[in-house]
N, C-alpha and C positions, 0 to 999 in steps of 0.2 A: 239801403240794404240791397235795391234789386241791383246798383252798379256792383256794389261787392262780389256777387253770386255772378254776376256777369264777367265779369274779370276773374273768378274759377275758370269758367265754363272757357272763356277764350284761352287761359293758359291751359287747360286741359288739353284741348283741342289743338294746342302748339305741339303739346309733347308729343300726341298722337301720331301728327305731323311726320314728326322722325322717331317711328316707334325702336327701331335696331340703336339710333344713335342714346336715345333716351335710355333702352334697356344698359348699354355698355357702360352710359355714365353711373347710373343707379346700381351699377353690378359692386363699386368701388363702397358704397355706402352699405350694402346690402351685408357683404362681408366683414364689416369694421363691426357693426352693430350685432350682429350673430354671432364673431367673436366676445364681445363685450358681456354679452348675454349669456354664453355659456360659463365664461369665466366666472361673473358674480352669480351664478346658477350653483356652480358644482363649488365655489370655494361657500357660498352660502350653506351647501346641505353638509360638506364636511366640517364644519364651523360645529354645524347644530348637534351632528353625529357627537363631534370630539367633548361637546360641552355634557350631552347626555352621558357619554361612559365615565368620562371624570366623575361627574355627579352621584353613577352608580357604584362607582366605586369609595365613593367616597369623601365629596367635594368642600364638605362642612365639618370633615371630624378632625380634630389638632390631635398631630401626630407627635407622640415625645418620643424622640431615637436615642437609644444609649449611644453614645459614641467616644473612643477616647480620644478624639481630637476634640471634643466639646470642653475637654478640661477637668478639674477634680469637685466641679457642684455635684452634692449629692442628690438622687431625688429616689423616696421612700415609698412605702405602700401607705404611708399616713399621706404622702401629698399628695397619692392617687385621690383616695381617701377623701381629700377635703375638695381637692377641684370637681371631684364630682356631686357633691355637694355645694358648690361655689353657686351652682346658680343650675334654675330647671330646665335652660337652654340647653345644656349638657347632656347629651344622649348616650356618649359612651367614652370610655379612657381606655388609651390603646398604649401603653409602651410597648416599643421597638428595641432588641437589641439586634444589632447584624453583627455577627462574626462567620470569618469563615476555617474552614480547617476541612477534614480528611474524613471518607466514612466507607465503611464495609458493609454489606450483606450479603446472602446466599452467592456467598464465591466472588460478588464483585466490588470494586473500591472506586475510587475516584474522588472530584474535588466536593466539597458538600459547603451551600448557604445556609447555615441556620441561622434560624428568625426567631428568637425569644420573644415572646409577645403573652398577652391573654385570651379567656375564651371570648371576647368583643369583637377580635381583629377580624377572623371571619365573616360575620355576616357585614361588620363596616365596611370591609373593603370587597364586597360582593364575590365571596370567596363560596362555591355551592358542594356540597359531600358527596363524593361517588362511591366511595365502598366503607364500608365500619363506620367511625363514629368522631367525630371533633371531641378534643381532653374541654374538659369543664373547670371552673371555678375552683371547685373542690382538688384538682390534679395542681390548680396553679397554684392555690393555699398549702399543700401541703409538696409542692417541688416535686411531682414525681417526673420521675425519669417516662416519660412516654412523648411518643412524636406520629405529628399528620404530613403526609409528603405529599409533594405535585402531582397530579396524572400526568405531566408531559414527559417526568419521567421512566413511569412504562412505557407512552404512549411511542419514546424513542429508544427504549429497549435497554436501559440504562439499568433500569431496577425488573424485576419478576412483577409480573402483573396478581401474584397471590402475597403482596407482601405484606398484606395487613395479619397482624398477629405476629409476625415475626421480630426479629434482635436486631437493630443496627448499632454496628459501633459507631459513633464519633470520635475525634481527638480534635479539640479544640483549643489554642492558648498554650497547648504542653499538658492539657488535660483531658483523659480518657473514660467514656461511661459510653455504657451499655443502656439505649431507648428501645421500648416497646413500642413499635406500628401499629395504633389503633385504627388511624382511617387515611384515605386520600382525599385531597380535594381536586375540582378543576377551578383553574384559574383563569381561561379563556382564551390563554396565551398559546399556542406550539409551535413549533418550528419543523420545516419542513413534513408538516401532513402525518406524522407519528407513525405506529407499529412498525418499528426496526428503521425507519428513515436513516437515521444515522449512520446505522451501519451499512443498509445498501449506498449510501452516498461515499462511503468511504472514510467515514469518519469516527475515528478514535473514541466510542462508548466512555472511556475514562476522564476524557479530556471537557466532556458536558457535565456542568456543574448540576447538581440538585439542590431544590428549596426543601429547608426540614424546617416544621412549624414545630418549638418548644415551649413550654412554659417557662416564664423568664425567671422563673424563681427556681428551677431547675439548673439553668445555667450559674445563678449566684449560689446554688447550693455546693454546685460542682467546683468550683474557686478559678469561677472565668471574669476575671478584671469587667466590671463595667465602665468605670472613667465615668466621666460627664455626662450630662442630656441636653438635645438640641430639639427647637420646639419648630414643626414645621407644621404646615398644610396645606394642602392641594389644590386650594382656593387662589395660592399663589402660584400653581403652577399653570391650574386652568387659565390664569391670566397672561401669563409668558406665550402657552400654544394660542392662543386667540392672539395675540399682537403679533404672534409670530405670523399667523394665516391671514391675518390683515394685510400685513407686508407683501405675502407672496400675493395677496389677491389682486393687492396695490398693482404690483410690476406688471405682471400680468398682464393687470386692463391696461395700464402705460401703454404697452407692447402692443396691446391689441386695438388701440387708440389713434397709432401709427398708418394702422391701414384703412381706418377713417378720415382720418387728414386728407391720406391720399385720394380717397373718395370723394372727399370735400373738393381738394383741386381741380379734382375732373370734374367736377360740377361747375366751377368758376370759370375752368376752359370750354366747355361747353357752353354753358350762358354769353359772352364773351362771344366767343362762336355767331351764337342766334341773335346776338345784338347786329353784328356785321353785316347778316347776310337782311336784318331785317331793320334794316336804315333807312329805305325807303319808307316801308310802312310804317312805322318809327314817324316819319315827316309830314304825308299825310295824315295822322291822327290827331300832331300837331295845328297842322292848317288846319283842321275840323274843330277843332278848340280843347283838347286833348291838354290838360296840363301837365308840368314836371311830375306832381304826385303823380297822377292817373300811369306815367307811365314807369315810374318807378315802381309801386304798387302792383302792375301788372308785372314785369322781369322777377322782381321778388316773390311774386304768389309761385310765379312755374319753379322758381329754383329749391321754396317749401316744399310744392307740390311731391317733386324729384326725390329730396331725402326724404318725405312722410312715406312715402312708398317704398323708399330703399328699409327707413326702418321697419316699417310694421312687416315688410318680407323678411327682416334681417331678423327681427322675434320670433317670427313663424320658423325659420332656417336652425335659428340658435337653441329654439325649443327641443326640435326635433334632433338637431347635434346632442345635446345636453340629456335626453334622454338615451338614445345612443351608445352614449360614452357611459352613462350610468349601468346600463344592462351590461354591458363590454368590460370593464373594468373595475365593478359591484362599487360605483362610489356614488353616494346617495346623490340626489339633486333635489333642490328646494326654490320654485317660483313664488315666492311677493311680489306684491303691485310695486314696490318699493321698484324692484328690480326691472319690470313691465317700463313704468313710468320714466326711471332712469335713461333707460334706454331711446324711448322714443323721444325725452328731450335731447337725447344729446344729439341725433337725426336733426329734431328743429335747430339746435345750436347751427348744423354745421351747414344748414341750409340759409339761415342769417345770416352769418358771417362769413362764408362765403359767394352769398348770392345776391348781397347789398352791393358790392364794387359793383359788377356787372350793369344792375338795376341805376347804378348812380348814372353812372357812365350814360345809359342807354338817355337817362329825362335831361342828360347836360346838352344832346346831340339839338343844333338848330334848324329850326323846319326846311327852311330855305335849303341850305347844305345838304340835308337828308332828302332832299325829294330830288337834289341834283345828284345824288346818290345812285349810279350804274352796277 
């Protein structure tokens, strides 16, 4: 054990030797590993970000979409009815209709999404109430004509910001009724920052679509073809954006992988280097009775030495990056040891496999040879 610590201590004291030459080599490591780091840092905290709002929105509730591309299956308020009953895993049943068509109020018109759904959809899809009231049960059972709109569209000046209580026409299908405005919701969504944005940007108030929330028994009252149903959930989609941010995290560290190689060679050129200039002493250590281990083991400790340093700078570097860029551009970032440990093995890797040639080389050199070594 005391040779081990001994053979720290001497490679320490090599690197010291050439402190500018050692720093420029370890700068190539430093920088591979700080990239690496902040990459699975910030694609980490966006990961965990996108898996919580999916969740909040809605991650576990099976969506059934009217749709007429879905075909002529019919589906009833009795199959509502039963699948919620099917089993007490069941927390809510949401049907979906999407249609789109045309709508007016206080003087203005434009394109309109109406959403036929129930009073569940809301709080499943973490939908919160800003002014009046969300239609109930009671509005869906009995079809009334009433509708809850988006706040993005006051908030872009599309609709009057006192539109609750008031008339909007729709025309939907080739079919025209008159809803009652009981409440707004926020959805979470806006574009471009609201109150008039649109129109200070220059853009066409008619041409931005609105969301109107109906009761879907509203829309079957009114004689709006529903077609088919398609059964989907966000359980699938949450899976799609997470392989998707896999991928990009993948490339990324690839990319950033690249300038740790490069690191790595300058390290092998460097070692390589110190084997040359240290061939004499190399041949002496030999004649002293220095075996091939002893001095393989010694080229290799300084060439770990090299990259444990470049990493644990290059985590220190990557932290401070990574928090940085998170204040700078509000994107979360999330350290595990996962990511910690990741890091400083891939440092060891590249100080092994780059820093065993060197090491080979230096125990093959014969004493005799090395001490005739000028």
């Amino acid at each position: 054990m005391s040779l081990f610590f001994m053979q720290i201590k001497e490679a320490w004291l090599s690197i010291l030797r050439g402190r500018l030459r050692s720093f420029l080599t370890v700068l190539g490591v430093v920088i591979g590993i700080a990239s690496v780091f902040t990459i699975l840092t910030l694609s980490a905290g966006v990961t965990s970000t996108v898996n919580r709002e999916l969740g909040r929105l809605g991650s576990g509730v099976l969506q059934l979409t009217v749709s007429p591309a879905a075909g002529n299956v019919s589906f009833t308020d009795l199959d509502i009815l039963a699948l919620r009953n099917a089993s007490p895993s069941v927390k809510s049943i949401v049907p979906v209709q999407n249609v789109t068509g045309y709508y007016s109020a206080a003087g203005r018109s434009g394109v309109a999404m109406v959403l036929g759904t129930n009073a569940e959809y809301f709080d499943s899809f973490g939908l919160s109430l800003d002014q009046g009231q969300l239609f109930t049960d009671a509005n869906v059972r009995n079809g009334d004509l009433v509708a809850v709109v988006d706040k993005m569209a006051i908030q872009q000046g599309v609709l009057p910001a006192n539109i609750v209580g008031k008339r909007l026409q729709v025309n939907v299908s080739g079919s025209t009724f008159s809803l009652r405005v009981v409440g707004v919701v926020r959805s979470g969504v806006s574009i471009g920052g609201g109150n008039g944005s649109a129109a200070r940007a220059g853009i066409d108030e008619r041409n931005i679509p609105i969301t109107v929330y109906v009761p879907y028994t509203a829309l079957k009252n009114a004689g709006v073809a529903t077609g088919g149903f398609q059964a989907t959930s966000l359980v699938s989609a949450l899976d799609a954006v997470n392989n998707i941010l896999n991928v990009i995290s993948l490339v990324l560290s690839v990319i950033a992988g690249i300038s740790l190689v490069v690191g790595g060679i300058g390290v092998m050129n460097i070692m390589l280097v110190s084997v040359t200039e240290r061939t004499r002493e190399i041949g002496i250590r030999k004649a002293l009775g220095a075996r091939r281990r002893d001095i393989l083991i010694q080229f290799l400790t300084e060439a770990l030495i090299l990259t444990l340093s470049g990493g644990v700078i290059g985590v220190a570097l990557g932290w401070g990056l990574s928090s940085a860029a998170s204040k700078a551009a509000s994107i979360p970032m999330l350290v595990t040891w996962q990511n910690l440990l990741l890091s400083v093995s891939f440092a060891l890797l590249v100080g092994v496999f780059f820093g065993i040639y060197p090491a080979y080389r230096a125990s093959l050199l014969h004493p005799v040879e090395a001490l005739r070594y000028e």
